[in-house]
TIMI-2910 file (N, C-alpha, C, CB; in pm, 1 decimal, decimal comma, always signed):
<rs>
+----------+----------+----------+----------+----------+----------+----------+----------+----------+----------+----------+----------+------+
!      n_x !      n_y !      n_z !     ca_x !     ca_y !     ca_z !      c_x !      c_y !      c_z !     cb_x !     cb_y !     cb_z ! resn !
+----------+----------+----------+----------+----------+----------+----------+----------+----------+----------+----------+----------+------+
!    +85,6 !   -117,7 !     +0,0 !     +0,0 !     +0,0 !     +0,0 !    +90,1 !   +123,9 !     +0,0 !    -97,4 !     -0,1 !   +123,7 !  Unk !
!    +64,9 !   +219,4 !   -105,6 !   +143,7 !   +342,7 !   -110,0 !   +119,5 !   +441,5 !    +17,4 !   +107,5 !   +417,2 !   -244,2 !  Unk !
!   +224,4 !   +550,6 !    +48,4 !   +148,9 !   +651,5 !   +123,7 !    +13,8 !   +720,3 !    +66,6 !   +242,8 !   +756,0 !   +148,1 !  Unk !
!     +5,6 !   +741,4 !    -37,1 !   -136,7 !   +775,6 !   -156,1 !   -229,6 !   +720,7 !    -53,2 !   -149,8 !   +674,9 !   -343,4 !  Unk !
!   -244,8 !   +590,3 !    -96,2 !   -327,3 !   +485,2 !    -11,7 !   -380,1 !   +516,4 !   +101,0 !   -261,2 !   +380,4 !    +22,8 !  Unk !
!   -275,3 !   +540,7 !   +188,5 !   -307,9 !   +544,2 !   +343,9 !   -357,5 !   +680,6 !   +368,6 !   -176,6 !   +512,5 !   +443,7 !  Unk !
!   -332,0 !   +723,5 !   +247,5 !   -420,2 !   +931,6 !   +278,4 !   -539,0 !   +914,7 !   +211,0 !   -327,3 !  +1115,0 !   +179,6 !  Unk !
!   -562,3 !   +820,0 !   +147,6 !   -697,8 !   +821,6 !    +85,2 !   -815,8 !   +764,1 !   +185,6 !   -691,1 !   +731,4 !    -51,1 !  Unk !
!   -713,3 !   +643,0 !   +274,8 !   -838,9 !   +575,2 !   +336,8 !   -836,0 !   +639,3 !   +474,5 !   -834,3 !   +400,2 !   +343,2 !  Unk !
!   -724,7 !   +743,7 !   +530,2 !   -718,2 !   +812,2 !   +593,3 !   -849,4 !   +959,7 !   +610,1 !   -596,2 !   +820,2 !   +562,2 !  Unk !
!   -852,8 !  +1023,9 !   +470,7 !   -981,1 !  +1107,2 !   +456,6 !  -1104,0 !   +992,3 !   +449,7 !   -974,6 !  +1211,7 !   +306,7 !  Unk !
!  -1128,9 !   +893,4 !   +379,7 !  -1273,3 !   +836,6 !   +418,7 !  -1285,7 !   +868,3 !   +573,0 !  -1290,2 !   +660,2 !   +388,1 !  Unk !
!  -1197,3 !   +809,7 !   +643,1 !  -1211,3 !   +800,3 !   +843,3 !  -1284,0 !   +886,7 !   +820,1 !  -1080,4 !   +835,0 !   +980,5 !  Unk !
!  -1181,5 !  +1018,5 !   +810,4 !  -1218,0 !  +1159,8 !   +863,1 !  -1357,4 !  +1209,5 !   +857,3 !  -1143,2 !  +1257,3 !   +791,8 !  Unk !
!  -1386,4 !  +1184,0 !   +733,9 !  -1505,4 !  +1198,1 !   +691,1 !  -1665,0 !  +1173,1 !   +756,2 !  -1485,7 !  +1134,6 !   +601,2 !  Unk !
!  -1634,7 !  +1002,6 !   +788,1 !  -1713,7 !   +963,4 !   +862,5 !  -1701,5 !  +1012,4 !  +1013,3 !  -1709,4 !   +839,9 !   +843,1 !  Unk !
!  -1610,5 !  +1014,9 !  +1114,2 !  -1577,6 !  +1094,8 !  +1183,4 !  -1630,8 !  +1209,6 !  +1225,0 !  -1503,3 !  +1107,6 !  +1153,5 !  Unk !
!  -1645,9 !  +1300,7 !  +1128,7 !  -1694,0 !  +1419,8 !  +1134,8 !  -1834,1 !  +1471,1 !  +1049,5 !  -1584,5 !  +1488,5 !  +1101,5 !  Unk !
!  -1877,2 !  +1344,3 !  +1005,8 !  -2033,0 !  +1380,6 !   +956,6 !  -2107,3 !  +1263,2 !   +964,5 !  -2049,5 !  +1436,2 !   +802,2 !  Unk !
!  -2090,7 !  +1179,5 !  +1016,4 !  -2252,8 !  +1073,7 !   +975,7 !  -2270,8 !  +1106,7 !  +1082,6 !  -2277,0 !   +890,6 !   +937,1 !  Unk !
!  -2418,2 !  +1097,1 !  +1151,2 !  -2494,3 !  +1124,3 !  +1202,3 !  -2519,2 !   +982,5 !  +1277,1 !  -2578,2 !  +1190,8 !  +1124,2 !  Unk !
!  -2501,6 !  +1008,8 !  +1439,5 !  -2494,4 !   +909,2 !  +1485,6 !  -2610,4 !   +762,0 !  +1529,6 !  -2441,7 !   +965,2 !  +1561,3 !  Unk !
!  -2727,1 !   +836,6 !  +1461,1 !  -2828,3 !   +699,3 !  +1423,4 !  -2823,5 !   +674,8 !  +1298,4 !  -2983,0 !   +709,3 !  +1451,4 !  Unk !
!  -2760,1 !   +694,0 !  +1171,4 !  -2765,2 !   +640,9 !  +1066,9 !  -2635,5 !   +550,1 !  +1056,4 !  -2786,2 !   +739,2 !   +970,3 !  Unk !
!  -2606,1 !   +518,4 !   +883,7 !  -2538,6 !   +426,6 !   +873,8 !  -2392,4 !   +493,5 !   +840,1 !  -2601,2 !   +333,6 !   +781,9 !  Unk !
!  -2255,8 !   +425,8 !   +915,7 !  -2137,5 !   +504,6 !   +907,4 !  -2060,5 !   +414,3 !   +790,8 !  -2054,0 !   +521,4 !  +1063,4 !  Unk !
!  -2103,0 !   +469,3 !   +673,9 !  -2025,2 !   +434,3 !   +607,6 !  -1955,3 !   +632,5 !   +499,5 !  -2117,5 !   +285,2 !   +524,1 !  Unk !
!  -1830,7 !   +582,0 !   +449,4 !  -1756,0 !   +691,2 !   +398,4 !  -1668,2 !   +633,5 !   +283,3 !  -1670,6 !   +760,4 !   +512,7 !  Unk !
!  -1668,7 !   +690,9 !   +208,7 !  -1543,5 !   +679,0 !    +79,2 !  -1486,4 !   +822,0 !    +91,8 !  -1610,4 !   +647,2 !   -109,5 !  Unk !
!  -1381,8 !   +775,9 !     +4,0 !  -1287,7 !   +887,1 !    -37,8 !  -1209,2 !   +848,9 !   -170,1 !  -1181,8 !   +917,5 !    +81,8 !  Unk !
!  -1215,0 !   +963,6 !   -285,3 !  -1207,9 !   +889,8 !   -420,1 !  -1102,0 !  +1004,4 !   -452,8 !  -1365,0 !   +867,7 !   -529,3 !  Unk !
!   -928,3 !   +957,6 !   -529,4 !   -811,6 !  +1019,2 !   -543,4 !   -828,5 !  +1038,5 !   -674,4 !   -690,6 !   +953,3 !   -499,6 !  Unk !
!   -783,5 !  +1178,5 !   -768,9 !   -861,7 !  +1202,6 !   -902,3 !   -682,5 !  +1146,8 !   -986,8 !   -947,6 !  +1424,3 !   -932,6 !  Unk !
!   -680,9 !  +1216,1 !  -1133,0 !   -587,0 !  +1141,0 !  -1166,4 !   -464,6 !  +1280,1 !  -1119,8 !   -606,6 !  +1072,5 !  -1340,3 !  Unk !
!   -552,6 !  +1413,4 !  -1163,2 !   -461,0 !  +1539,3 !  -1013,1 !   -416,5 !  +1544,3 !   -902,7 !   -509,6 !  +1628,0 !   -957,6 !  Unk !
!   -463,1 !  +1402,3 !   -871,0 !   -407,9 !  +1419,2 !   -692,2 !   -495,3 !  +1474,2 !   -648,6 !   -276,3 !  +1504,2 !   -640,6 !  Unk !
!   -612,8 !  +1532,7 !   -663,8 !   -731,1 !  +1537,5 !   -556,9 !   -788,9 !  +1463,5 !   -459,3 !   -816,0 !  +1549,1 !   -601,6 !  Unk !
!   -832,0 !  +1472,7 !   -330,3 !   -896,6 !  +1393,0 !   -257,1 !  -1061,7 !  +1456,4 !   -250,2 !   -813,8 !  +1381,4 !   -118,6 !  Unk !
!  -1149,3 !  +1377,5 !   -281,0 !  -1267,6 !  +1415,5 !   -248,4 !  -1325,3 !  +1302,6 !   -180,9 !  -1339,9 !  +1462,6 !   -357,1 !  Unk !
!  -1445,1 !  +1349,6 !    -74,5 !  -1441,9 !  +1260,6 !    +38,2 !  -1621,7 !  +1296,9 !     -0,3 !  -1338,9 !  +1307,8 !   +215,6 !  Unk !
!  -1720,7 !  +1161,8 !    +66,6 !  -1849,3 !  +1159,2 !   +104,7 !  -1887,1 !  +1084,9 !   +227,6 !  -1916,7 !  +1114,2 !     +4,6 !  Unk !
!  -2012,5 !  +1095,3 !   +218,7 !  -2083,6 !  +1012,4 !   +330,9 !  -2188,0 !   +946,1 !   +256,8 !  -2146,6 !  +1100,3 !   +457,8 !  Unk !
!  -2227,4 !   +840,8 !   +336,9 !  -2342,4 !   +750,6 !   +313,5 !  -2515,6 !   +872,2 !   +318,6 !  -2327,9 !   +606,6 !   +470,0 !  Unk !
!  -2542,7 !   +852,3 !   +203,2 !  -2674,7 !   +966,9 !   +285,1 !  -2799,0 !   +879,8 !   +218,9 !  -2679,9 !  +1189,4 !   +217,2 !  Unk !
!  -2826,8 !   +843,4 !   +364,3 !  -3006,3 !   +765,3 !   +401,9 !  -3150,8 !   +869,5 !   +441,6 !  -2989,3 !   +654,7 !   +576,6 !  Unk !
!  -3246,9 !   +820,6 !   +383,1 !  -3337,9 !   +894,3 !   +409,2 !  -3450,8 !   +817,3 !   +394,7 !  -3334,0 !  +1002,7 !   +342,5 !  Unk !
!  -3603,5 !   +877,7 !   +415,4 !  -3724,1 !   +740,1 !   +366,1 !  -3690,7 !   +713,6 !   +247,9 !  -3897,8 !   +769,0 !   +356,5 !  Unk !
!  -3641,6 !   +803,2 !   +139,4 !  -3704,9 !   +773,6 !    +25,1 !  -3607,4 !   +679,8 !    -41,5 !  -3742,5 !   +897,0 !    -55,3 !  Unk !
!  -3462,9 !   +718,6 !    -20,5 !  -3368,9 !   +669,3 !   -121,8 !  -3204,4 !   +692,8 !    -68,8 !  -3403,0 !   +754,8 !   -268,3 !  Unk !
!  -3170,6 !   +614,5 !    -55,5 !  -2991,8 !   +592,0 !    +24,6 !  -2912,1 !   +609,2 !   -102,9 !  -2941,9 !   +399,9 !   +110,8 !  Unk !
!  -2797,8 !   +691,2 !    -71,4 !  -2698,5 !   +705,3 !   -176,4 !  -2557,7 !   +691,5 !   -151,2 !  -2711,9 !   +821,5 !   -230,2 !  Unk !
!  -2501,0 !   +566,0 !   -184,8 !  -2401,6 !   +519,1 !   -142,7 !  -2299,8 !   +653,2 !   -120,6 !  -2361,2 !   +407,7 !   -236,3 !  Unk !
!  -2187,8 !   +640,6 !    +21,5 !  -2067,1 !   +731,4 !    -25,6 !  -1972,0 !   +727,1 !   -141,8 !  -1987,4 !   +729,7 !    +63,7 !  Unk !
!  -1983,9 !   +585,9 !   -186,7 !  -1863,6 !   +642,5 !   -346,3 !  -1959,3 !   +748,4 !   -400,1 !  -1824,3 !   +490,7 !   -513,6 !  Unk !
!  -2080,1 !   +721,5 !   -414,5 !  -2142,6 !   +819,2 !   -535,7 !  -2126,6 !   +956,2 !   -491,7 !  -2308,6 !   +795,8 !   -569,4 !  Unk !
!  -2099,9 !   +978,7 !   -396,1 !  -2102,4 !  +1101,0 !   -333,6 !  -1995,7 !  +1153,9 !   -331,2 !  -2143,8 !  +1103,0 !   -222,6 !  Unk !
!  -1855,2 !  +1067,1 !   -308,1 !  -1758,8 !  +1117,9 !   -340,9 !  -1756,2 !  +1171,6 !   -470,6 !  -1677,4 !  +1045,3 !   -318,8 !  Unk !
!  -1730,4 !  +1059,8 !   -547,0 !  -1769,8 !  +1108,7 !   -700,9 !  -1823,8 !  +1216,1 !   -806,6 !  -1829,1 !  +1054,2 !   -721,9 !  Unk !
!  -1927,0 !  +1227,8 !   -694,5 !  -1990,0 !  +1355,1 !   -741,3 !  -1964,2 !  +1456,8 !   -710,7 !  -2090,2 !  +1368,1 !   -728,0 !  Unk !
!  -1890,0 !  +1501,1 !   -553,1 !  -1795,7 !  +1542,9 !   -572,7 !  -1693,8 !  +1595,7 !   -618,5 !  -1792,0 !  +1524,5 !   -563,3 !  Unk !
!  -1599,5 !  +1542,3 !   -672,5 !  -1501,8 !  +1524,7 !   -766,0 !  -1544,8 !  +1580,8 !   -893,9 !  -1466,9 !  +1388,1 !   -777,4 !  Unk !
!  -1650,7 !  +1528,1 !   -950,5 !  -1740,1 !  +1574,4 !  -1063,2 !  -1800,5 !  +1703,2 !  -1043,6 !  -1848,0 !  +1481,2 !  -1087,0 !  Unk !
!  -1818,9 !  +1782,8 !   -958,5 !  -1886,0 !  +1870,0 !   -981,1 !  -1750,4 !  +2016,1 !   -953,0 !  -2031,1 !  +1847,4 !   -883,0 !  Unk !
!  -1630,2 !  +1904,6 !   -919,6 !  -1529,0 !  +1992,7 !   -904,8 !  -1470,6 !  +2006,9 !  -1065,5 !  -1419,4 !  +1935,2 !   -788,0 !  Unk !
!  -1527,8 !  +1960,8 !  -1167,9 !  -1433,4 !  +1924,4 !  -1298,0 !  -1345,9 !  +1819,6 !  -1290,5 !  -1346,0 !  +2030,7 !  -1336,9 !  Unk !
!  -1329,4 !  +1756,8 !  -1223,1 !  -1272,1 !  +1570,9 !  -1248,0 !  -1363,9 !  +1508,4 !  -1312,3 !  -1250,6 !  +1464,3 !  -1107,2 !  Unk !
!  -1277,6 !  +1447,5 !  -1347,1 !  -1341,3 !  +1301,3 !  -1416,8 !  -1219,6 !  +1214,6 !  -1467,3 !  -1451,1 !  +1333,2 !  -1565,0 !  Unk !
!  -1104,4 !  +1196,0 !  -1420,8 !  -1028,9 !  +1140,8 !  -1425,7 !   -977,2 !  +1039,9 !  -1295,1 !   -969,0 !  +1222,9 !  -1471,5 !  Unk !
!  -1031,3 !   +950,5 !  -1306,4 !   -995,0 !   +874,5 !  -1106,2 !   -874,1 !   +767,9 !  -1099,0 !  -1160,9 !   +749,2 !  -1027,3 !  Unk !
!   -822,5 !   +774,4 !   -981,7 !   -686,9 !   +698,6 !   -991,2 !   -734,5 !   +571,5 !   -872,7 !   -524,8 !   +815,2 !   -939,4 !  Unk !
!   -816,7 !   +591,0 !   -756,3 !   -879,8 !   +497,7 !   -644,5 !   -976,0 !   +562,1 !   -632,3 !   -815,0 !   +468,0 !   -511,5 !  Unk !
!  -1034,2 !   +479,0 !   -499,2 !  -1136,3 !   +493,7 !   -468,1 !  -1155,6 !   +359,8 !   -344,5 !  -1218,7 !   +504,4 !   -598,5 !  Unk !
!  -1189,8 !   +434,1 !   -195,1 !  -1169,5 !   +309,5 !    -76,1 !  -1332,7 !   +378,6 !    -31,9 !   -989,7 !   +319,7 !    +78,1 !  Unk !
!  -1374,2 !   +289,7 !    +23,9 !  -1512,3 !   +308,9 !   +134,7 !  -1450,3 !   +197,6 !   +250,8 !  -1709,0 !   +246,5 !    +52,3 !  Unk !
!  -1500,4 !   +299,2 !   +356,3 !  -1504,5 !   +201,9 !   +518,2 !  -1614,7 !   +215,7 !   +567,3 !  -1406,3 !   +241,9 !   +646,4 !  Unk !
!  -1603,0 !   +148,4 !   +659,8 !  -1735,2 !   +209,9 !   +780,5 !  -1703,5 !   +181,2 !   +895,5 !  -1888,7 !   +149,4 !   +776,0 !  Unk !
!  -1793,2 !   +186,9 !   +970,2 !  -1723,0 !   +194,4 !  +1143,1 !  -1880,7 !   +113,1 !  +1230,1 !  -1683,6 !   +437,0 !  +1220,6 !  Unk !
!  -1921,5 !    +49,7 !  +1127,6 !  -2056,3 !    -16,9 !  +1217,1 !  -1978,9 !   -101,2 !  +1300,6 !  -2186,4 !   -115,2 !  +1126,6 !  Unk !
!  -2058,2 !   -149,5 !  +1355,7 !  -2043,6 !   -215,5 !  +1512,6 !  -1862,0 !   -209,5 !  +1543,4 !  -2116,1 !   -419,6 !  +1514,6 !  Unk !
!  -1806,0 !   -130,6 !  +1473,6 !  -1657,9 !   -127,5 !  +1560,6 !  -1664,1 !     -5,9 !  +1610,6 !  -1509,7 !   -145,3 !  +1477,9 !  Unk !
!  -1520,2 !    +56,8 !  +1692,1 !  -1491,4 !   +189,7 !  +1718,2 !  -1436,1 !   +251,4 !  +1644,5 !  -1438,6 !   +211,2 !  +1805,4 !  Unk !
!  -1349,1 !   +176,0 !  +1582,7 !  -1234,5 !   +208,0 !  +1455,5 !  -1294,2 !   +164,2 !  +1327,0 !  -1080,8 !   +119,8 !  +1470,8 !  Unk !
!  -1284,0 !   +265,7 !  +1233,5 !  -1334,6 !   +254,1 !  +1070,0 !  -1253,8 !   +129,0 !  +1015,7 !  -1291,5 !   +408,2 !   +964,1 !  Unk !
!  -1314,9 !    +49,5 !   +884,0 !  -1213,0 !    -50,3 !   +861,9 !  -1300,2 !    -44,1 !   +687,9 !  -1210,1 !   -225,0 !   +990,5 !  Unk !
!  -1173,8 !    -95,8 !   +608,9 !  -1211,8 !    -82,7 !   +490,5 !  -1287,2 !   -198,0 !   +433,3 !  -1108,7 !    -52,4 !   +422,9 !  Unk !
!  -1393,6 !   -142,6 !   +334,0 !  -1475,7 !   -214,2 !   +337,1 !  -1471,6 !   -212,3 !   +125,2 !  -1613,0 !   -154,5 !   +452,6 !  Unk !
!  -1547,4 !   -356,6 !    +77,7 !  -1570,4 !   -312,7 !    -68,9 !  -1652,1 !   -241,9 !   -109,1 !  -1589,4 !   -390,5 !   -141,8 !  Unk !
!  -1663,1 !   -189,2 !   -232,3 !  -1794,3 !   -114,7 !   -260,0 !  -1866,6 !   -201,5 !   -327,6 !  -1786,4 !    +14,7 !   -336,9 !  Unk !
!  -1986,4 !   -160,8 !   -314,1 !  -2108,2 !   -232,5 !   -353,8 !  -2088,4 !   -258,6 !   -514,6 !  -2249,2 !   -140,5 !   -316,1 !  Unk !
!  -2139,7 !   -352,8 !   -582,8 !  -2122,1 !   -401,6 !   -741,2 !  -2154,7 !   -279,9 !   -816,0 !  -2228,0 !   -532,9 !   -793,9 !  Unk !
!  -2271,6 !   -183,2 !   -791,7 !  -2296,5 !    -67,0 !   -877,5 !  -2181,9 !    +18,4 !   -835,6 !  -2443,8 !     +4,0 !   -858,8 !  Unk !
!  -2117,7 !    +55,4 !   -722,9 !  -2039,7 !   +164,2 !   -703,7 !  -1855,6 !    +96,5 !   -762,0 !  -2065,5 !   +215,4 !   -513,8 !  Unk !
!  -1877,4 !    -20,3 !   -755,2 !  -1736,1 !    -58,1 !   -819,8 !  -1713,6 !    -30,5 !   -965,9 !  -1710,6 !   -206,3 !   -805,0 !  Unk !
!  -1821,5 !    -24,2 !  -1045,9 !  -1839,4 !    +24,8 !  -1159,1 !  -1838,9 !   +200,3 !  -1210,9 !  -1950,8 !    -36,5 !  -1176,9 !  Unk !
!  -1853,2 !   +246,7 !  -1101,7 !  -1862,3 !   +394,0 !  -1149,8 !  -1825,3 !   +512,6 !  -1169,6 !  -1903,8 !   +424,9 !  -1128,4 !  Unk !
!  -1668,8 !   +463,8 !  -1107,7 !  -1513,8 !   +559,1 !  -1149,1 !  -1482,4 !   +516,0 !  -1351,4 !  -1320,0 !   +461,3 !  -1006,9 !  Unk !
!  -1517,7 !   +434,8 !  -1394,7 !  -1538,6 !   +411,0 !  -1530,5 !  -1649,5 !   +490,5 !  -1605,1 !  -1563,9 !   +275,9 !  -1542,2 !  Unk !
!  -1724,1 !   +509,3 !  -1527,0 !  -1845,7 !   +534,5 !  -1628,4 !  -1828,7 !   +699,4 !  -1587,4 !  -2027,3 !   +440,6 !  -1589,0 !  Unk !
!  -1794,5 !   +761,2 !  -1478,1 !  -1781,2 !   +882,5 !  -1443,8 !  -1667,5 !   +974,6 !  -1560,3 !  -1734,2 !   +869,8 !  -1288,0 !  Unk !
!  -1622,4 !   +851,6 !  -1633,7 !  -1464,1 !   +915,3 !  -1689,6 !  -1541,9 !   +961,9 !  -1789,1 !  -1310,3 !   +809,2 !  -1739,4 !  Unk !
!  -1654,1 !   +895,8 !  -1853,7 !  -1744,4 !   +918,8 !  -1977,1 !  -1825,6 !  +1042,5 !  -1998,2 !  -1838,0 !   +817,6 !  -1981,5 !  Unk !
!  -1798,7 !  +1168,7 !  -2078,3 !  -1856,3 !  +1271,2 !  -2041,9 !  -2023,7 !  +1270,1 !  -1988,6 !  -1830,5 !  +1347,6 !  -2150,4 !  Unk !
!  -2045,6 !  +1391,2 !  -1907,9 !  -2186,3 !  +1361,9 !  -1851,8 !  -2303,4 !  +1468,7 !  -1906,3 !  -2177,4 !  +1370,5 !  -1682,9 !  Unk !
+----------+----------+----------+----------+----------+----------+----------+----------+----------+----------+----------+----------+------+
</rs>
């Protein structure tokens, strides 16, 4: 694992850390552009419709003018104290590809 690495899954923590909301679900990504950007999300749940944190990172990133991605980590911190890295879901593993595709 590069230092890259460990700053990427380092901002997911942070992220979650400092914004999920402590009855919802703690999950966080953090997605590295091909600039060396870090853009970071949260999991955001509601009645109607949950939106994973990659997408959020992502969009993110995207609404900064990226669209070039180099990673991309999600953790969460359910039932532990400490965040731990986790995979992304089959739609969100797909969507640093499709994000590269103009929108």
């Amino acid at each position: 694992m590069t230092e890259a690495d460990e700053g990427l899954i380092e901002a997911a923590k942070r992220v979650i850390r400092e914004n999920c909301h402590p009855d919802r679900r703690h999950l966080g990504a953090a997605v590295r552009t091909k600039s060396g950007r870090t853009y970071a999300g949260v999991h955001l749940e509601s009645n109607a419709i949950d939106v994973c944190a990659e997408a959020v990172a992502l969009g993110m990133a995207a609404s900064n003018g990226e669209r070039e991605f180099e990673n991309i980590v999600a953790v969460t911190m359910e039932e532990r104290t400490e965040p731990r890295v986790v995979p992304p879901c089959a739609i969100c593993s797909l969507r640093p590809g499709r994000m590269s595709e103009p929108i």
